[in-house]
KETORTOR-590086 format. One record per residue (C-alpha): residue number from 1; residue in one letter; chain; z, x, y. Coordinates in steps of 0.001 Angstrom, whole numbers, plus 524288, in hexadecimal, padded with zeros to 5 digits. Each point is the difference from the previous one (the first is absolute). Layout:
residues N
PT; resi; resn; chain; pz; px; py
PT; NUM; a; A; Z; X; Y .
...
end
This chain:
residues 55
PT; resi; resn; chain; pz; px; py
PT; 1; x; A; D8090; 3A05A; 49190 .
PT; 2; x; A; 7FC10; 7FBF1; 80DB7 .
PT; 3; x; A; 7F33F; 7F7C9; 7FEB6 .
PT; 4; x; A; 7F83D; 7F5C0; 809E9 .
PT; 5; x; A; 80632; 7F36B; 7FC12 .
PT; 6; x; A; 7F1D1; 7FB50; 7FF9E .
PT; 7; x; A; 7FB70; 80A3B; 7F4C0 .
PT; 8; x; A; 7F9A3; 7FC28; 7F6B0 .
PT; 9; x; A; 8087F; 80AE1; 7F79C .
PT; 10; x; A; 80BC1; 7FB21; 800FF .
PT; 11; x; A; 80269; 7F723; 7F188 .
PT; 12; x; A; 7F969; 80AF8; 7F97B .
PT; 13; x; A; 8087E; 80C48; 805B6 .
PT; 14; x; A; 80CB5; 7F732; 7FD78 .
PT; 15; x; A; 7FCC6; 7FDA9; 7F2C1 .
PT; 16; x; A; 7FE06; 80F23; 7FDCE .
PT; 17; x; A; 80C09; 802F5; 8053B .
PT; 18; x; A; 807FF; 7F2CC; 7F995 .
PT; 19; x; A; 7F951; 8068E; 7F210 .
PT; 20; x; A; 80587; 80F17; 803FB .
PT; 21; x; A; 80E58; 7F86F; 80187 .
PT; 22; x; A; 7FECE; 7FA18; 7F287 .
PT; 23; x; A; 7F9E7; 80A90; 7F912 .
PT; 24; x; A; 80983; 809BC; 8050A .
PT; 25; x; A; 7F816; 807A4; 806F4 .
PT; 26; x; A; 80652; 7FDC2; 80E5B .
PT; 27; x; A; 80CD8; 804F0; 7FA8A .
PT; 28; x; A; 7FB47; 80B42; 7FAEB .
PT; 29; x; A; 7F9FE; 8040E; 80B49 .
PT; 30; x; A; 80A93; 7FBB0; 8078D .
PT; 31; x; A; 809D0; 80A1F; 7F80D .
PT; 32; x; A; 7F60B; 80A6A; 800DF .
PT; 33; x; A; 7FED8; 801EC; 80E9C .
PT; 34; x; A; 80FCC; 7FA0F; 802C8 .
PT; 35; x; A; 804F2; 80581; 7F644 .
PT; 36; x; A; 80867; 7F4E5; 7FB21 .
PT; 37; x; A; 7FB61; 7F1F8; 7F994 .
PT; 38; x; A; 7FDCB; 7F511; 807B9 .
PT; 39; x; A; 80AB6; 7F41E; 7FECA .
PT; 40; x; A; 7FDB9; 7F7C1; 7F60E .
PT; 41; x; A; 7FDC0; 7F41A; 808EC .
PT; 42; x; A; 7F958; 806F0; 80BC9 .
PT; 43; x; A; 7F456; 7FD29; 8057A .
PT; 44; x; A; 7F96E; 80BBA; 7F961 .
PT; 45; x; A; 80131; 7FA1A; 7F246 .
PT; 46; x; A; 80040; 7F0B5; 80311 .
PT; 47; x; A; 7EF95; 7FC9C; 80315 .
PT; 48; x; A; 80008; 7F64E; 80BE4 .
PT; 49; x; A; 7F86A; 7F695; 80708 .
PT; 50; x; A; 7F74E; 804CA; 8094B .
PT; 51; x; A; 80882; 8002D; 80BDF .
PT; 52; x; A; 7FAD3; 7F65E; 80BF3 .
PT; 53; x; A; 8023D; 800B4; 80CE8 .
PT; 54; x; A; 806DF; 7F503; 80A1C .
PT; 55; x; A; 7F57C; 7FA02; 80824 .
end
């Protein structure tokens, strides 16, 4: 999700999406509209730092 880097959203929507990865909810929704599960170490199920840009 594409986001100012200066929002103050940012922490909160990662650890929504880091808690969908571990709860399983990511992967289901993943199978539902690929039709296959996600790899077991992809990015999909694995929650991740919020990603930072090279100044």
């Amino acid at each position: 999700m594409m986001m100012p880097k200066s929002s103050d959203k940012i922490e909160k929507i990662n650890d929504i999406i880091s808690e969908m990865k571990k709860d399983g909810t990511m992967a289901k929704l993943y199978e539902k509209w690929l039709g296959a599960p996600p790899a077991a170490d992809s990015v999909t199920v694995t929650p991740m730092p919020v990603p930072t840009s090279a100044d």
